[in-house]
N, C-alpha and C positions, 0 to 999 in steps of 0.2 A: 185767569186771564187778566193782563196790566190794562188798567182804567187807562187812556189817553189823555193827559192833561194841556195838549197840544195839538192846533189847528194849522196844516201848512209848514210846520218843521221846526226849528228854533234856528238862531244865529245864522250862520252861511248858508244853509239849508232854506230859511224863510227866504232868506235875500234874493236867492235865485230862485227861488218860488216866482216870487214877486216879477223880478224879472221874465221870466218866461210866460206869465200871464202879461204885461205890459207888452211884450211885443207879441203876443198873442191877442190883445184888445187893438194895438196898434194894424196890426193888420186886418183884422176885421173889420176897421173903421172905414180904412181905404179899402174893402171891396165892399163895404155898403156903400160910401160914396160912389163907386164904381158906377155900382149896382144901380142905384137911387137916380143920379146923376143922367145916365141914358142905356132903360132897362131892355129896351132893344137890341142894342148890340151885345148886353151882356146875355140878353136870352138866345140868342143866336149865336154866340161864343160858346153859351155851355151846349149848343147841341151839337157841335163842332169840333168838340173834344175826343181828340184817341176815336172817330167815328162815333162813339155811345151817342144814346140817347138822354134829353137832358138829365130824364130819373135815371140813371145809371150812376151819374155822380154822386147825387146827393145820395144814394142809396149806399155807395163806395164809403164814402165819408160817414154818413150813419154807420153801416159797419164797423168801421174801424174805431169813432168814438166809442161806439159799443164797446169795443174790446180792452181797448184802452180805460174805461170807467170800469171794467169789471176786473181787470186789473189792478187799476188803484185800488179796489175795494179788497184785496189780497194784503196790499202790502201796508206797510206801517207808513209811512208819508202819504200825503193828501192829493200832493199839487196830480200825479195822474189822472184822478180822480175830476179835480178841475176842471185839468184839460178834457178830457172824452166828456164831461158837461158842455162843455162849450162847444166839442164839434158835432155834439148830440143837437146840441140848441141852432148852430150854424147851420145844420141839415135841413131842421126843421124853416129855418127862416128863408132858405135856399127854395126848399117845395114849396110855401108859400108862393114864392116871387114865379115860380112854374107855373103853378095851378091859376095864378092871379090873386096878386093882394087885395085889389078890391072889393074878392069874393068872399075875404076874412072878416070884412065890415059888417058886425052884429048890430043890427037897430041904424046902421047908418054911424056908428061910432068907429073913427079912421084910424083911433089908437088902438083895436084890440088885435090888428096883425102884427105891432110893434110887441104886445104883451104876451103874446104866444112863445113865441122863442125866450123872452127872460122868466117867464114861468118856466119854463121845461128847465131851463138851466136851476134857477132858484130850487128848483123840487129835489132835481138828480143830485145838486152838494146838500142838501137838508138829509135825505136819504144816507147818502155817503156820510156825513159827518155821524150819523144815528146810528150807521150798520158797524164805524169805527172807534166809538164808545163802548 
């Protein structure tokens, strides 16, 4: 089996790596700000959706990251892999905002619902990058 000397692809391959995660960061920026911004109407948006219920979505979306990272974890380039991290992590940040964020506040510290979704993401590429060495 070929050692992998390469993270995310090389030449035109990285490029659009990159690209695809930038407007992939890009828009999840603006629907946290959405989100952030007035979590009322986006909680009421997502139970509004196609009739589901709000966990329908994000359950939708976990799935399909799902499928997507175990797919990347198939093939010889990365960036899949990425991505189904990040809609793995965007699930998770999503249930949060359902359940109530300020029920994720351990000891009263405000940052630890923010750190919940970049751990899950940070773990699933550590994982991914280990399973593709």
């Amino acid at each position: 089996m070929a050692e992998e000397k390469e993270f995310l692809g090389t030449g035109k391959g990285r490029m659009w790596t990159y690209l695809i995660m930038l407007a992939l960061l890009v828009v999840g920026a603006l629907v946290a700000n959405l989100v952030f911004s007035n979590p009322s109407a986006a909680k009421h948006g997502v139970k509004s959706f196609l009739g589901l219920p709000s966990y329908a979505l994000v359950a939708v979306a976990f799935l399909v990251g799902t499928i997507v990272f175990w797919l990347g974890l198939k093939m010889e380039t990365d960036w899949p892999e990425a991505i189904g991290a990040f809609m793995i992590a965007g699930s998770v940040a999503a249930l949060e905002i359902i359940i109530g964020w300020n029920s994720f506040q351990v000891g009263g510290l405000f940052v630890v619902p923010y750190l919940i979704p970049v751990a899950v993401f940070l773990i699933l590429l550590v994982y991914g990058v280990k399973k593709s060495v």
